[in-house]
C-alpha positions in Angstrom: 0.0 0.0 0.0 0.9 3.5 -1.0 0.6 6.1 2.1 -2.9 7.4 0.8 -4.3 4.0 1.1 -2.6 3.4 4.3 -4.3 6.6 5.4 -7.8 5.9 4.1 -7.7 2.5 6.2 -5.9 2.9 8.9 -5.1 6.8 10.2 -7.0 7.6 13.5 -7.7 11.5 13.6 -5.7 12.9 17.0 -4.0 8.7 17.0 -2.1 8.1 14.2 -1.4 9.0 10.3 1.2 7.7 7.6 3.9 9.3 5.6 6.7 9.3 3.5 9.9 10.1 5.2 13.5 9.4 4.0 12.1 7.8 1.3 10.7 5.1 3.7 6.9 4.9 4.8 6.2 5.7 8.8 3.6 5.8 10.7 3.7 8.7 13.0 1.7 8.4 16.5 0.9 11.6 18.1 -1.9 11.2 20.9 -2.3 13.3 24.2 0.0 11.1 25.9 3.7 10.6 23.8 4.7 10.3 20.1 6.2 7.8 18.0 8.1 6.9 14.9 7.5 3.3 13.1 9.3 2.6 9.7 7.3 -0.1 7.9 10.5 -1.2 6.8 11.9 -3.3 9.6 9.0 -2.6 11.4 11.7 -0.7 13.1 10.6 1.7 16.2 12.5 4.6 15.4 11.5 7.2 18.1 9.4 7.5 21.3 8.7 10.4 23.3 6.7 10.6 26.1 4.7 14.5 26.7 7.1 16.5 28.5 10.2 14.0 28.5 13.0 14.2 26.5 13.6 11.5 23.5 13.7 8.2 24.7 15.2 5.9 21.5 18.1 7.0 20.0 18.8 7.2 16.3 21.6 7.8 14.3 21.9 10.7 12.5 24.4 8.3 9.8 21.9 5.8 9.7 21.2 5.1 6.0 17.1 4.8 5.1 17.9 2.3 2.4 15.7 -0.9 1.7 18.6 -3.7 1.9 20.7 -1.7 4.6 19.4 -2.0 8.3 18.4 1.0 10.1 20.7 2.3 13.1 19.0 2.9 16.0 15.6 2.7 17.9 14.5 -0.9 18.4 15.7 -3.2 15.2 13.8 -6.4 15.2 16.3 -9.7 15.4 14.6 -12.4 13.7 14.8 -15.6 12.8 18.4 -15.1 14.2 20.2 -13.1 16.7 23.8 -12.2 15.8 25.6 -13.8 12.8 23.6 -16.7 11.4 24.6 -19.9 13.0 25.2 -22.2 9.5 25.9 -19.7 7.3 27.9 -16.6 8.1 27.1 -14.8 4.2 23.5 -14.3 5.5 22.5 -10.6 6.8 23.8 -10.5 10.6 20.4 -10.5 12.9 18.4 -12.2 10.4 15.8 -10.9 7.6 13.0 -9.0 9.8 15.1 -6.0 10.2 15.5 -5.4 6.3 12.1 -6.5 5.2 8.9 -4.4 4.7 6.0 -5.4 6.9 2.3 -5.0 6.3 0.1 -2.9 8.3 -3.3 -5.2 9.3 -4.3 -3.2 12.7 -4.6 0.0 14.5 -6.5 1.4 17.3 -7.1 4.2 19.5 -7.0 2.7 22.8 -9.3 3.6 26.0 -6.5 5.0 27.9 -5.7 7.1 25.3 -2.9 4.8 23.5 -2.4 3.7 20.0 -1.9 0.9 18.8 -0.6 -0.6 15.4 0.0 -3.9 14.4 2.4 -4.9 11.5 2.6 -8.3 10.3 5.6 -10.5 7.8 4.7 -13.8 6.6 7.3 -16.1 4.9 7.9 -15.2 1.2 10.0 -16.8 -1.6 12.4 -14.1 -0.6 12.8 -15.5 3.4 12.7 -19.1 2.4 16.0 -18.4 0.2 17.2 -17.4 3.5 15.6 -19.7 6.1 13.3 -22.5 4.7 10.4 -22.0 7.2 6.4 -21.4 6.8 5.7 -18.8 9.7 4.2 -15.5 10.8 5.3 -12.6 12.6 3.3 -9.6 14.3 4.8 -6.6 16.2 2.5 -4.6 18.1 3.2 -1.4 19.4 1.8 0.4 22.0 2.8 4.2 22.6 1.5 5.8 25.9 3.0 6.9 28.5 5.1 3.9 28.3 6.1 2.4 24.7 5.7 -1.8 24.3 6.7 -3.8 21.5 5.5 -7.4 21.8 7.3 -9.4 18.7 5.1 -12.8 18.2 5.7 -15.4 15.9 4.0 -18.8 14.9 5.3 -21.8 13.1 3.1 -22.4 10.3 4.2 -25.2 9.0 2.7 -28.4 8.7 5.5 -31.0 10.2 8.8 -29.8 11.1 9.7 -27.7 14.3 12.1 -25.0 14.0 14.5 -23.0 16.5 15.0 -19.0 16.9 16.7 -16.7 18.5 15.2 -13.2 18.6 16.3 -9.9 20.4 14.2 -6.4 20.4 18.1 -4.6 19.9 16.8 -1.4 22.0 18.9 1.6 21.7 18.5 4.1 24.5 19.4 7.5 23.9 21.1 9.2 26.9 23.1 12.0 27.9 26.6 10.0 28.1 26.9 6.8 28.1 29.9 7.1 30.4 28.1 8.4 33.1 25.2 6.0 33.5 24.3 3.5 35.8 22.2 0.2 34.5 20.4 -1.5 37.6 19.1 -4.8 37.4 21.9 -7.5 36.4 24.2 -7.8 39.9 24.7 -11.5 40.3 24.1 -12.5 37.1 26.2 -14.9 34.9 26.9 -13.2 31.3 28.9 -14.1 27.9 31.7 -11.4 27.0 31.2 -10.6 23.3 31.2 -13.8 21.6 32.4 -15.9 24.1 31.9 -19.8 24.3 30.9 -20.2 27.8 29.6 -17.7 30.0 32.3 -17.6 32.2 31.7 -14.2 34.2 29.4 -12.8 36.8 28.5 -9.2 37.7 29.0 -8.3 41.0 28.9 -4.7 41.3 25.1 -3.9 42.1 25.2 -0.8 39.5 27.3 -1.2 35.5 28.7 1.6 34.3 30.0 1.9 31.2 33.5 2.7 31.3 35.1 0.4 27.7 33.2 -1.3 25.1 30.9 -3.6 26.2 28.8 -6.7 24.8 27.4 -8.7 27.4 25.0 -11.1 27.0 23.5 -12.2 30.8 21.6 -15.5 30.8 18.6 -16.7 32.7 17.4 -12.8 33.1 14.1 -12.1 33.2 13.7 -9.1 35.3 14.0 -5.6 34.8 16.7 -3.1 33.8 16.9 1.0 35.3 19.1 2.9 32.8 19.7 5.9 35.7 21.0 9.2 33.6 21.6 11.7 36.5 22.2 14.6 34.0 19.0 14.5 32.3 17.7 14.0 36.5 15.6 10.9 34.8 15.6 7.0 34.7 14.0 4.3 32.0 12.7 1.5 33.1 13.0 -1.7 31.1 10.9 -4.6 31.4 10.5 -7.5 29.7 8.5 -10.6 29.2 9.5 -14.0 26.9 12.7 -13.1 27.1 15.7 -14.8 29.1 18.8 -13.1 27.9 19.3 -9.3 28.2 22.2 -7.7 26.1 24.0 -4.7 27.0 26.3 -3.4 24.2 28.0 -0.3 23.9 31.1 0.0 20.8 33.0 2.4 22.9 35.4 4.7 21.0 37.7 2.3 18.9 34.9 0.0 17.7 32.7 2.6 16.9 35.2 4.2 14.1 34.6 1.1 12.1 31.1 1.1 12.0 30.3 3.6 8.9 26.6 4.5 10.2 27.3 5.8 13.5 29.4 9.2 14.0 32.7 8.5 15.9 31.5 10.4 19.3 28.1 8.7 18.7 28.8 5.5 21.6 28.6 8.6 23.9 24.8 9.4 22.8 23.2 5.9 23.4 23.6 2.5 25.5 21.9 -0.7 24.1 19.6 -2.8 26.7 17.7 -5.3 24.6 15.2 -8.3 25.3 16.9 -11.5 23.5 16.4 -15.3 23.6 20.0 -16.8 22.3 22.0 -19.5 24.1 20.5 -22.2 25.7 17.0 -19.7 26.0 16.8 -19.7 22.1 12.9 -20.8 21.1 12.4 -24.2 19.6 8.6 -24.0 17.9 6.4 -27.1 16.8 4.1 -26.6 14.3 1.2 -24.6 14.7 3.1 -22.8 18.3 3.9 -19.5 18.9 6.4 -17.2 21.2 6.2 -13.9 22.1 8.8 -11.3 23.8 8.1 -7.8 24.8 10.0 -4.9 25.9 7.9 -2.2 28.0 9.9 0.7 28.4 8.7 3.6 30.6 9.9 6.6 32.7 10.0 6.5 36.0 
């Protein structure tokens, strides 16, 4: 669908509306409690802002709006895989769900004042090239006062199970990432970048970010408090379906060899994401489904 016909089915007057923007289609949520960004391609969460609060995602302002490139920023989708493809290292890093465009099939204006939309991917010739699976895939996006993403996905095929590993990659934008305090993993076991065994635990009660960091903590369900004392604020992250949280920020030296992100940009943001990888990675029969949220608020 074109953005008038997207518009003539699904805008909600005061709720919610479609355009055109870097040559990609958004839908752009405005209601009396926050606003909201959401690229059809990716189905990629590109900004939420609660009335009265600063930006809460952050983007890049390198990222490049190109079908067949992944957007930098917000909350990229990681589907069917997370990280480089387990068989086959040539396939796009994080899967296909991040580069494909989704289809629109809901929206609402909620009675608390929310909106909701609801995109949807089904498997294609172009994802069984890629991953030879019959499924379906929703994300549904709430923006109120507090955002939630729910990914869910169904194996519709007819015999054979099939395994994923998923992550809602949430980038968080805050005032420097150096002087931040992430509340919520102390005594948990985690994987250092793309280690074999998760050989470490966290024992301070608060992680600050103080040198690149990629670490993956397993059997985590419960929440994370990204405390930014110079913007006087804290976001909560919550979770549900999820037993792995990430934390991953390039620092200075890793970030000058990624081409969409500026080379002071690791000081803007701090990634806290929702995954299943590991040992928690999802193994679907036929005909189940999985679901994993991320409910991000500020508190």
């Amino acid at each position: 669908m074109n953005t008038n016909q997207l518009n003539q089915q699904y805008a909600i007057s005061g709720h919610i509306d479609f355009k055109e923007e870097n040559g990609l289609i958004v839908a752009k949520v405005a209601n009396r409690l926050a606003c909201a960004t959401i690229s059809l391609y990716g189905a990629h969460v590109q900004q939420y802002q609660p009335n009265g609060q600063k930006e809460v995602l952050w983007m890049s302002p390198q990222s490049a709006f190109e079908v067949g490139t992944p957007i930098r920023g917000g909350i990229p989708i990681c589907f069917p895989w997370f990280g480089p493809n387990p068989e086959d290292s040539s396939k796009p890093a994080h899967g296909f769900a991040r580069l494909s465009t989704w289809d629109v099939v809901k929206t609402a204006a909620l009675p608390t004042g929310d909106t909701e939309i609801v995109l949807e991917l089904r498997n294609s010739s172009d994802t069984e090239g890629l991953w030879p699976f019959s499924f379906t895939a929703s994300l549904t996006v709430v923006v109120g006062k507090r955002l939630e993403v729910t990914l869910c996905y169904t194996n519709t095929g007819s015999s054979q199970p099939f395994t994923v590993s998923d992550a809602l990659h949430s980038y968080f934008n805050v005032s420097d990432a150096g002087k931040v305090g992430i509340e919520g993993l102390s005594g948990y076991r985690y994987y250092d970048g793309f280690e074999k065994e998760p050989t470490h635990t966290q024992n301070e009660a608060i992680l600050s970010i103080e040198k690149e960091e990629n670490r993956r903590y397993i059997d985590h369900s419960a929440a994370c408090t990204i405390a930014d004392a110079a913007w006087n604020r804290k976001i909560l992250v919550e979770k549900q379906g999820s037993e792995v949280t990430v934390v991953w920020n390039p620092w200075e030296a890793t970030t000058k060899t990624i081409g969409d992100i500026p080379d002071e940009g690791y000081r803007s943001f701090v990634c806290v994401e929702a995954v299943n990888a590991y040992a928690n990675s999802v193994v679907l029969q036929p005909g189940q489904s999985h679901s994993i949220t991320t409910t991000i608020g500020i508190v």
